[in-house]
N, C-alpha and C positions, 0 to 999 in steps of 0.2 A: 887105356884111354876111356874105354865106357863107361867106369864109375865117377871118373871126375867129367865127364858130358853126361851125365847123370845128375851130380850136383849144380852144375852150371845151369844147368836148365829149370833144376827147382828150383835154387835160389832167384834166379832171374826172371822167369815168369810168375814168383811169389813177390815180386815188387809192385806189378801192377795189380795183383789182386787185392795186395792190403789194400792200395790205394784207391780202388773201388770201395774196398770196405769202410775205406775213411768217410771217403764222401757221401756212404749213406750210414755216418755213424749217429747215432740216437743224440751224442752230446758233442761239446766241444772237448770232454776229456776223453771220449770214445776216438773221435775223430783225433787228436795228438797219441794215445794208445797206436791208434793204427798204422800212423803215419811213423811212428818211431819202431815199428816193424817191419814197415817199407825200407825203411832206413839201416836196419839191420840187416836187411835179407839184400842190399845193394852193396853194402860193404863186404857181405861174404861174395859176391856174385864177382867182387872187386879180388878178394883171397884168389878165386878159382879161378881169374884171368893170370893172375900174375901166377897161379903154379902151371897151368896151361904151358904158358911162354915161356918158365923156367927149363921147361921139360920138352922143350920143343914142338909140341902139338899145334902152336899157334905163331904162324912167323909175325916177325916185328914191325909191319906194316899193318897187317890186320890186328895186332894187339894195340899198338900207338893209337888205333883211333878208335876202337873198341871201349879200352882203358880209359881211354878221353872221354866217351860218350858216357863210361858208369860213371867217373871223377863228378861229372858236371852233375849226374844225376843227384848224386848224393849231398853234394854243394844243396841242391834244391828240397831237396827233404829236406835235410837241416836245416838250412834257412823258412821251411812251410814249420817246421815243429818249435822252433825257434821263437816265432812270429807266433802264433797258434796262442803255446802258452804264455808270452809276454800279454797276448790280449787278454787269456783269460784271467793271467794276476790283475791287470788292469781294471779289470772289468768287477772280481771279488773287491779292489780297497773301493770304489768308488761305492760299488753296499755298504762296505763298512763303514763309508764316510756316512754315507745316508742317516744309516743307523745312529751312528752317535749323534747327527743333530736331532734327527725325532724325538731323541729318549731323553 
């Protein structure tokens, strides 16, 4: 039990750090970097729930809503990294629009 509450704990207290990190990232591709390693370290945090509960360590009321609370989380990353880079394509063609009219 103690190496997987070992992982569990990294993985899961490494969601909110990226996402510290994001929000003090230098750019907005900084800030998508980070956020899609929030996103990462929520989906494994998502692994270690479900071996948890396989393996009996975590009965299926505290997993049911445990599991529910990473699902939503990662819903939300995805949708912040999502959104993130659609603005920043957004935000390059409207340059490039620029661009060609100047020139």
């Amino acid at each position: 039990m103690k190496p997987l509450a070992k992982q569990i704990l990294r993985s899961g207290t490494s969601i909110g750090a990226n996402v510290e990190e994001a929000l003090g990232g230098y750019s907005k591709k900084d800030f998508v970097t980070k956020i899609g390693i929030s996103l990462k370290e929520a989906r494994e945090t998502h692994y270690w729930l479900k071996l948890l509960h396989a393996t009996g360590y975590l009965e299926q009321t505290a997993f049911d809503s445990i599991c529910y609370d990473c699902q939503e989380l990662i819903k939300m990353l995805g949708a912040i990294k999502i959104t993130t880079q659609r603005n920043i394509a957004e935000e390059l063609n409207k340059l490039k629009g620029r661009r060609l009219q100047n020139s």
